[in-house]
N, C-alpha and C positions, 0 to 999 in steps of 0.2 A: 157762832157755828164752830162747832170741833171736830175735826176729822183724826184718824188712824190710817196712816195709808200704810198696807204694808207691801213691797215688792211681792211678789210669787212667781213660780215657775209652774202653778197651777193652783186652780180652787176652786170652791161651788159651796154652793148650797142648795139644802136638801131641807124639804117641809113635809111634813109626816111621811116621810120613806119616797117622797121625789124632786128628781132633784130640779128647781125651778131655778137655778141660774147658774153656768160653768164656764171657764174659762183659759186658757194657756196662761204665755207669759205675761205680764200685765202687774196691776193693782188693785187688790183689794181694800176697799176703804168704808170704815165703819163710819159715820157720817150722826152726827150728834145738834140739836137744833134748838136753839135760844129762845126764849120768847122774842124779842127784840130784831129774831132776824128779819130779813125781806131778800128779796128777787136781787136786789145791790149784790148782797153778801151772796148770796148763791154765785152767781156772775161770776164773781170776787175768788172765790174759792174753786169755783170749777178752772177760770183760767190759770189761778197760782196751779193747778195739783198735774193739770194737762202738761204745764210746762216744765213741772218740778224736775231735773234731772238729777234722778236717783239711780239710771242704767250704766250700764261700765261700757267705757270705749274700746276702741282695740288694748290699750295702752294700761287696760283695769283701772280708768279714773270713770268717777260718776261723773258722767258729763253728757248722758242723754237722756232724753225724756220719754215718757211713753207713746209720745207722737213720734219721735225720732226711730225709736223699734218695732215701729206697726204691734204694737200691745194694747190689750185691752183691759174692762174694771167693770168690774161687781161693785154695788154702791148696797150696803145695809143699814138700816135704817139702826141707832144705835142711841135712845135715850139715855142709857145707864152712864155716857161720856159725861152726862152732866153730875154724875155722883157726890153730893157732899158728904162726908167720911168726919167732918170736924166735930160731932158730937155724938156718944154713944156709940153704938155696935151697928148699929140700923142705916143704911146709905138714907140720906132723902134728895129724893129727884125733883125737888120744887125748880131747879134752877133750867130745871129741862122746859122746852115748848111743849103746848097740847095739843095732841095726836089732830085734830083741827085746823093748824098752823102749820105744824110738822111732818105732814104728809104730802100736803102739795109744793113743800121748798124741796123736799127729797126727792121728789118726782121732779122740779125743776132742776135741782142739780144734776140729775143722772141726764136727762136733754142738753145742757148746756154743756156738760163733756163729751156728749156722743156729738154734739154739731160741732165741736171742736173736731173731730177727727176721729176719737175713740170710739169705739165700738163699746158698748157699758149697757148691762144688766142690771138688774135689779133681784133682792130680794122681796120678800113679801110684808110689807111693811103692815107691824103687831103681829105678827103672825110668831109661834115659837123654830126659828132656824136653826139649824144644825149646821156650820161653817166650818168647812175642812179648806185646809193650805196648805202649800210648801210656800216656808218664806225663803226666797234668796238672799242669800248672803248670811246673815238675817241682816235685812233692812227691813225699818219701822222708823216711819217718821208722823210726829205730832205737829198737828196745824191748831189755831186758834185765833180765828179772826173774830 
């Protein structure tokens, strides 16, 4: 499993001109799925990203999480995370899971951070999204379990 989180001061997504999932301060996280993952790894990554502290304290250190700033997350479903680029021009996604596999762990991930505490959306998984943000700071941080 390969995640994108990026901090935000807002964001959403929009599916043919509406908008199906928005949010304040929080984290947006593009969410990319292995064949090889399971329910462990969801678990696994929902609790590292819940506790991730990437928010500033009073003192401008990141040293809270988005449980600590009552923040919430948009979870997109994002096969293209698995992109191999190592030969030709042409990405190929074999390394991605199939939409069979990869739909009910991203539906489990987005539960397993909302019963964490976080309030967490969903885009509309296969569907073509339109993803608007402001990144704070910019923060962007890569997960890979």
């Amino acid at each position: 499993m390969k995640a994108v989180i990026q901090r935000v001061t807002q964001a959403k997504v929009t599916v043919t001109g509406q908008v199906v999932a928005e949010i304040g301060q929080g984290l947006l996280i593009l969410l990319g799925v292995a064949p090889d993952d399971t329910l462990t790894t969801v678990e696994q990554m929902a609790d590292k990203i819940a506790h991730l502290r990437i928010f500033e304290d009073a003192e401008e250190k990141m040293n809270l999480s988005a449980l600590d700033v009552g923040g919430e997350a948009i979870v997109v479903s994002q096969f293209t995370l698995y992109a191999d680029t190592s030969r030709g021009r042409r990405p190929s996604f074999i390394g991605a899971a199939k939409p069979d596999l990869a739909e009910p762990l991203v539906a489990a991930f987005a539960d397993h951070l909302a019963a964490r505490g976080i309030p967490t959306q969903t885009g509309i998984f296969g569907a073509h999204m339109d993803v608007a943000l402001v990144n704070a700071g910019p923060v962007t941080i890569l997960l890979d379990y």
